[in-house]
N, C-alpha and C positions, 0 to 999 in steps of 0.2 A: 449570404447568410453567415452569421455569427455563431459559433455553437461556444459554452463553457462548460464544461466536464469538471463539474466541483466534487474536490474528494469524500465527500459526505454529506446527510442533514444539515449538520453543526451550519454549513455554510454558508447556508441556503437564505437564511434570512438579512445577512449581512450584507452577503451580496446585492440582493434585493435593494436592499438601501443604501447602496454602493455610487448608485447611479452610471455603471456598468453598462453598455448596451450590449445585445445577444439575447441567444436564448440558453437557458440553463436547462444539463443533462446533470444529475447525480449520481455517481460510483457508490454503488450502495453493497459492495462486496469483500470478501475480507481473502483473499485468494492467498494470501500468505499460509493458509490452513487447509487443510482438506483433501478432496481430492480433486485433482487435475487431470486425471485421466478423459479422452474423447479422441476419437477420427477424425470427427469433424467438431464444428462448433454446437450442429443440437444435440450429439453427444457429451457435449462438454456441456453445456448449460444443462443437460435432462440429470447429469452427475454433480452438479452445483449443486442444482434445485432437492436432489437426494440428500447431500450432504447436509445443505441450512435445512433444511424438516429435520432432520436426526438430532443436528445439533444446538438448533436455535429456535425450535418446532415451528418455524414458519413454515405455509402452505406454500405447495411448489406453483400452484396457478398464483398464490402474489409474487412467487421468485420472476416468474413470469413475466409479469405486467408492471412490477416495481424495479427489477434487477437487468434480468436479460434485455427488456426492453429501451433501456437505455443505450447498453452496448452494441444493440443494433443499429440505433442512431449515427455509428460512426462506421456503417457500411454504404458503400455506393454514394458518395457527398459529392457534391459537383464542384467542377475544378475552381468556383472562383467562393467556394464556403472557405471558412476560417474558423480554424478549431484552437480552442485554447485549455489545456490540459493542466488545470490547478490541484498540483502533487506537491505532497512534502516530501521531508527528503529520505524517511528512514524505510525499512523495508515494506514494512506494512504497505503503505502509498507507491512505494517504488514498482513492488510486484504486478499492482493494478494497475500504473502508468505503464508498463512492460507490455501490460495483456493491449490496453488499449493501442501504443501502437503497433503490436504485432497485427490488429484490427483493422490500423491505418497504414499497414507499410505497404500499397499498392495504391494508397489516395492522392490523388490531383490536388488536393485542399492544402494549403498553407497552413501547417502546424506549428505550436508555440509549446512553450512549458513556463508557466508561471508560478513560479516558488517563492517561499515564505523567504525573501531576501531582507525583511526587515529583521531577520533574527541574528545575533552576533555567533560566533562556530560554540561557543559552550553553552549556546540553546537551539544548538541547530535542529534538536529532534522533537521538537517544542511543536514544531507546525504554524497551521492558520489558528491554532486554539485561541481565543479573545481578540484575534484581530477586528478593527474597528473597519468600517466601509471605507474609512478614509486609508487605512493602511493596506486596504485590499487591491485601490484605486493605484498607490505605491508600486506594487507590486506586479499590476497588472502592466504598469507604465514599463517596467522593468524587464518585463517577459523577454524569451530565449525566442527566436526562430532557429529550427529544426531545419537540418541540412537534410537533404535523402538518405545520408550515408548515417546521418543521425539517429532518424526515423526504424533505419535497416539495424544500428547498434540495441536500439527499443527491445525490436522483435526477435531478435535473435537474445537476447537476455531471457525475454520468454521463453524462449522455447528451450532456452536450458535448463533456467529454475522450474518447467516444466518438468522437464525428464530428470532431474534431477540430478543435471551433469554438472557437477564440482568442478571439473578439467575445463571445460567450457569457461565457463562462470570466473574462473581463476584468468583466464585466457582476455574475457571482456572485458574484467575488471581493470585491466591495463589502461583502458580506453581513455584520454583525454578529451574531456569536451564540457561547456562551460552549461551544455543542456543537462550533465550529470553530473555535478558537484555531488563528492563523497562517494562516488563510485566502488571506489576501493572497499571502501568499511562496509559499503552496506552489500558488497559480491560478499565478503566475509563473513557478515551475519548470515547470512541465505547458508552458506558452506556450515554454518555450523548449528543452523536452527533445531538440527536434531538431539543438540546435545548441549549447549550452550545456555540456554533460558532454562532447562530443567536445575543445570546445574548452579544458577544462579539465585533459583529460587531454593533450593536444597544449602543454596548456603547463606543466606536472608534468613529461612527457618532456624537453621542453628545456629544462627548467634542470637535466637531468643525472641525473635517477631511472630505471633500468631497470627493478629485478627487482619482480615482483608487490608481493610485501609495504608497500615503502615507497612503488607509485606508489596501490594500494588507500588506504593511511592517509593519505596527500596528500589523496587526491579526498576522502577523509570530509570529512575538516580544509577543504575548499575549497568542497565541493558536499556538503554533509549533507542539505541536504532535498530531493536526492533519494532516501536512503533505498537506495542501491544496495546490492543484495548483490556477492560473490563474479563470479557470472555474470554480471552485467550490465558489472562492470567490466572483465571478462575481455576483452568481446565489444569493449568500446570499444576496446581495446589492439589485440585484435586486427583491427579495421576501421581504425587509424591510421597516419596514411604512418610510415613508417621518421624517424627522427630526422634523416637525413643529408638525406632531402629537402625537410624543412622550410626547414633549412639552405640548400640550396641557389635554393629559391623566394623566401629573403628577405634572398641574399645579391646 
C-alpha cells in the first residue's frame, strides 16, 4: 500500500489529477498553535479537538472523523506500506511533519518527504501553492527517503516543540540532512514564535498598514517561515495594541 499524507485541501485536487498512485490522507491541522498538551495521544487529540471548537468553532466529532482520523492512518502500517509525507518547508508544515513522524518513528513502512523542490531558496516558503499535477509529479520523482535515524530526528523535534524546549530545539537544529532542508531557520522561528510574529506585525501596523489584505502580504514578505495562514494572522491583529498606543509608549 501507498499512503500520501498531503499537507492540506488546497492539494487534494491536484493531486488527483497528478496521476500519482496511492491513496491520499490529508493533515488538516494547524498544530503550530494551540495547545499541545496530552499523556497520551487521545489526550492530545481530545485537547486538539478542544482547541479548533474554541478557535475555529468546528465540532470536535468532525475534528474526529476529518482530523484525527487521518493521523491514525499512520499507526500500525505494514512493513511493506509506503508513506510519502508532502510537507513544505516553513514551520507551519514542518511542526505537522514533526507530529506525523514522531506517529511513524516505530513503523516498518518506508518513509519519504516530498517537498516543493520546484521552488528557488527566495520562495522557498511559498509551498505547493499553484503547483500544477505536472510539478507535483516533479516533485514526487524528487522525494527524500528517510533514514531511521532520520525518522527518530522527526520525533524528537516533536517532542520538543512539544514541550517547548528551546535547548533541545537549538540542539536539533544542528542536524544536517537533505530530508530537512532549512532546519536551522525554521528551529529558529519555533524558538521565537512567542514573540517574533507579534512583533512583526506591531511593526507592519506602524509604518501605516491597516486593512487585512496588505498587513497579511507584509507579514508573508517579512515572516514566511512561519507559514502562517489566514487565522493565525487574524489572531495576531487581533491580540495587538491599537496603533495609537504604540504611539504613545514610545512617544
Amino acid at each position: 500500500m501507498t499512503l500520501h499524507v498531503l499537507p492540506g485541501d488546497a492539494q487534494v485536487q491536484e493531486f488527483a489529477e497528478s496521476g500519482i498512485d496511492g491513496e491520499m490522507l490529508v493533515c488538516r491541522e494547524c498544530l503550530v498553535e494551540g495547545d499541545l498538551s496530552g499523556a497520551d495521544l487521545h489526550e492530545f487529540f481530545k485537547n486538539r479537538a478542544a482547541f479548533i471548537n474554541s478557535g475555529y468553532h468546528e465540532a470536535r466529532a468532525t475534528y474526529d472523523s476529518r482530523v484525527a482520523s487521518q493521523f491514525k492512518s499512520l499507526l500500525h502500517l505494514a512493513a511493506d506500506t509506503e508513506v510519502n509525507l508532502w510537507f513544505e518547508y516553513e514551520l507551519f508544515c514542518s511542526v505537522n511533519m514533526w507530529f506525523c513522524l514522531d506517529l511513524l518513528a516505530d513503523t516498518a513502512a518506508d518513509v519519504y518527504r516530498v517537498a516543493p523542490v520546484h521552488l528557488n531558496v527566495e520562495h522557498r516558503w511559498d509551498g505547493f501553492g499553484g503547483a500544477t499535477g505536472e510539478i507535483l509529479r516533479r516533485c514526487f520523482e524528487s522525494r527524500t527517503r528517510l533514514t531511521r535515524d532520520e525518522i527518530r530526528l522527526g520525533a524528537d523535534l516533536w517532542r520538543a516543540y512539544k514541550a517547548g524546549d528551546r535547548d533541545a530545539l537549538r540542539r536539533l537544529s544542528a542536524a544536517s540532512s537533505p530530508a530537512f532542508p532549512y532546519l536551522k531557520e525554521v528551529c529558529q522561528a519555533a524558538i521565537d514564535k512567542n514573540s517574533r510574529p507579534a512583533e512583526v506585525i506591531r511593526q507592519i501596523q506602524a509604518g501605516g498598514a491597516s486593512n487585512f489584505a496588505e498587513i497579511f502580504r507584509e507579514f508573508r514578505h517579512r515572516a514566511g517561515v512561519y507559514g502562517f495562514g489566514d487565522g493565525q494572522v487574524k489572531a495576531l491583529m487581533d491580540a495587538a495594541p491599537p496603533a495609537s498606543d504604540d504611539r504613545e509608549r514610545n512617544g
